[in-house]
C-alpha positions, 0 to 999 in steps of 0.5 A, a space after each residue: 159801686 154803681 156809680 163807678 165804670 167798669 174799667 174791665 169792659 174798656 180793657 176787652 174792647 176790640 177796636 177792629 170790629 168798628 166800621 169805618 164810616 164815610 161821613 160828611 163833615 158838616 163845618 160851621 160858617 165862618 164869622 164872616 159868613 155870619 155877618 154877611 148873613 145877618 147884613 142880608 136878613 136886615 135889608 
């Protein structure tokens, strides 16, 4: 039953040791962004 995951380790986790974090959001462009850069690169 290897291939299966152990539900019990799910039911024991204990979300109040995780960490809270500080991290940056790192957005994608815009579709418009896109295309002005490609307008930019083949000038």
């Amino acid at each position: 039953m290897a291939d299966k995951p152990d539900m019990g380790e799910i039911t024991r986790f204990n979300k109040v040791k995780l960490k809270k974090t500080d991290a940056e959001k790192n957005t994608l462009p815009t579709k418009e962004t896109t295309e002005q850069e490609k307008r930019s690169e083949i000038s």
